[in-house]
Residue frames as qw, qx, qy, qz and C-alpha x, y, z in Angstrom:
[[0.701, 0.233, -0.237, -0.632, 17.72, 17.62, -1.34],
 [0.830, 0.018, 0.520, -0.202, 16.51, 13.88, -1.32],
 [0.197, -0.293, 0.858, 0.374, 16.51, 11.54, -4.01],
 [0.805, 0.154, 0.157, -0.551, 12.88, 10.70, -5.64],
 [0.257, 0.026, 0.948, 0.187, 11.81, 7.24, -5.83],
 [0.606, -0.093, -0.387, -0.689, 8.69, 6.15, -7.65],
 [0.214, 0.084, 0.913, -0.336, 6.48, 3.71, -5.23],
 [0.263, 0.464, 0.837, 0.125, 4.13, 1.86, -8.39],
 [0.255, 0.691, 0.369, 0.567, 4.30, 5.36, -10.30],
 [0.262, -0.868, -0.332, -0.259, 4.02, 7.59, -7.31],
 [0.480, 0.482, -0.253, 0.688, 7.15, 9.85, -6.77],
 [0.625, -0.751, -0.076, 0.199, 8.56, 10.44, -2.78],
 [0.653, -0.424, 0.105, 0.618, 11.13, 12.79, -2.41],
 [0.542, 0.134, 0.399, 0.727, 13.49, 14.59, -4.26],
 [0.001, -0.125, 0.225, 0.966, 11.18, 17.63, -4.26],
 [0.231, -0.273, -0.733, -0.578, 8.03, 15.87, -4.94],
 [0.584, -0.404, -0.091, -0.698, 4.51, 16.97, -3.37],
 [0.262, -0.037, 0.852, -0.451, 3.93, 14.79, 0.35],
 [0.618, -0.084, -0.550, -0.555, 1.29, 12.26, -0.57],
 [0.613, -0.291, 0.444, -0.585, -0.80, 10.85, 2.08],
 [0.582, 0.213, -0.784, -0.026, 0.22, 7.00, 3.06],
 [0.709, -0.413, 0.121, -0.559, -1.30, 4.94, 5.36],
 [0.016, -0.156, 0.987, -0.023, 0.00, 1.30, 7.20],
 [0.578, -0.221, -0.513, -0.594, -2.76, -1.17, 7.04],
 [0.326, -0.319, 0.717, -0.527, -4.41, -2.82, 10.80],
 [0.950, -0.020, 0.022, -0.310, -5.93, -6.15, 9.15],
 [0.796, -0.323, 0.508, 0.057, -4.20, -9.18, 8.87],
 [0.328, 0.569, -0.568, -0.495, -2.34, -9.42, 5.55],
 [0.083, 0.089, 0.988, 0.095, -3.66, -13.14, 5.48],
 [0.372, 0.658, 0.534, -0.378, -7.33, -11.41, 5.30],
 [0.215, 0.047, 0.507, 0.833, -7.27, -10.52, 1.68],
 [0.089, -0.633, -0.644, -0.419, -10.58, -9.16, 1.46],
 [0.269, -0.908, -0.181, 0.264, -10.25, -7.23, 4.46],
 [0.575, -0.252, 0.188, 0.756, -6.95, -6.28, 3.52],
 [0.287, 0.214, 0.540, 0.762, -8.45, -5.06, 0.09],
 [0.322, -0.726, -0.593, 0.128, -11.45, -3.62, 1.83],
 [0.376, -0.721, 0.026, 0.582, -9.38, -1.21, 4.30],
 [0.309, -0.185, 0.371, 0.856, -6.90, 0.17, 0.88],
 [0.040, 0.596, 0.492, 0.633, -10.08, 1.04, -1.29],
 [0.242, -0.845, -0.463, 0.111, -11.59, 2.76, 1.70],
 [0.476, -0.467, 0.216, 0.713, -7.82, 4.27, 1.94],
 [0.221, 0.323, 0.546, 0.741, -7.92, 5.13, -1.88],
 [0.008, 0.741, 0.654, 0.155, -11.41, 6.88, -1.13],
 [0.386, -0.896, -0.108, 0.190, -10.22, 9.25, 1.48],
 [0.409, 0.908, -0.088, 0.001, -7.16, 10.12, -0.68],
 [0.816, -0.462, 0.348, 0.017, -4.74, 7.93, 0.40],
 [0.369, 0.752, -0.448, -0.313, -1.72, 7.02, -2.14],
 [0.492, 0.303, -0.741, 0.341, 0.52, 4.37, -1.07],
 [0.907, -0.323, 0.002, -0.271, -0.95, 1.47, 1.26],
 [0.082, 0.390, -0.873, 0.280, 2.10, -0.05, 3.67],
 [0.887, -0.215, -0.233, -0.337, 1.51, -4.04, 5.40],
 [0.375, -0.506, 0.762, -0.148, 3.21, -6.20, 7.08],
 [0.892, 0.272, -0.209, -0.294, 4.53, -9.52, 5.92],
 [0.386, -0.715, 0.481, -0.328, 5.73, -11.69, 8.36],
 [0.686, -0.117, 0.718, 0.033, 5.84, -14.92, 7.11],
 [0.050, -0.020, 0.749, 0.661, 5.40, -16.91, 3.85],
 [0.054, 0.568, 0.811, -0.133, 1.48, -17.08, 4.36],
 [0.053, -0.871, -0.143, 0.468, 1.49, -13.37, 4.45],
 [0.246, -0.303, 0.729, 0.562, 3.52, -13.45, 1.20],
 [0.157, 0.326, 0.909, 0.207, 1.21, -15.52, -0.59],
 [0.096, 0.758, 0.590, -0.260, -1.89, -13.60, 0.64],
 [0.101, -0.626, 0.196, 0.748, 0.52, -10.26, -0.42],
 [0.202, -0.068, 0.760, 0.614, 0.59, -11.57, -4.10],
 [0.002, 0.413, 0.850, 0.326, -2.88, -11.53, -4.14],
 [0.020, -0.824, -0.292, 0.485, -3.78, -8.18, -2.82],
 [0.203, -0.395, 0.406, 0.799, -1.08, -6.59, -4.96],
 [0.184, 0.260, 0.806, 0.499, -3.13, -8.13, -8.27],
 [0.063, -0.696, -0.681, -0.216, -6.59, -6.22, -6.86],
 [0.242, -0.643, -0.307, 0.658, -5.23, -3.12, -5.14],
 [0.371, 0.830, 0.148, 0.389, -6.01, 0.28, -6.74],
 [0.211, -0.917, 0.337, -0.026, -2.70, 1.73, -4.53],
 [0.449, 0.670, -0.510, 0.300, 0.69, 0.99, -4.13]]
């Protein structure tokens, strides 16, 4: 048996139901696309939205998806 984490309320592991996660393929400096692609993700039952954040620019932009995302 695993360990369950919670990723922003939504429990992985330990026993818990597989929930459908997805990586995003915009630029994590496109915040509108960024935020775009995760609702569309959210639509199609998606849970937990992964990015990439490769710099401090991508950081920045991260802070400001996080504030509008309905996912994790």
């Amino acid at each position: 048996m695993t360990r369950q984490i919670l990723v922003g309320g939504v429990p992985i592991g330990g026993g818990a139901p597989v929930v459908i996660q997805s990586m995003l393929n915009t630029k994590t400096t496109d915040v509108e696309g960024c935020l775009k692609q995760i609702r569309q993700l959210a639509s199609a039952g998606c849970r937990i939205a992964r990015l990439a954040v490769p710099n401090m620019e991508a950081a920045r932009s991260f802070a400001d998806i996080c504030k509008d995302s309905p996912l994790p």
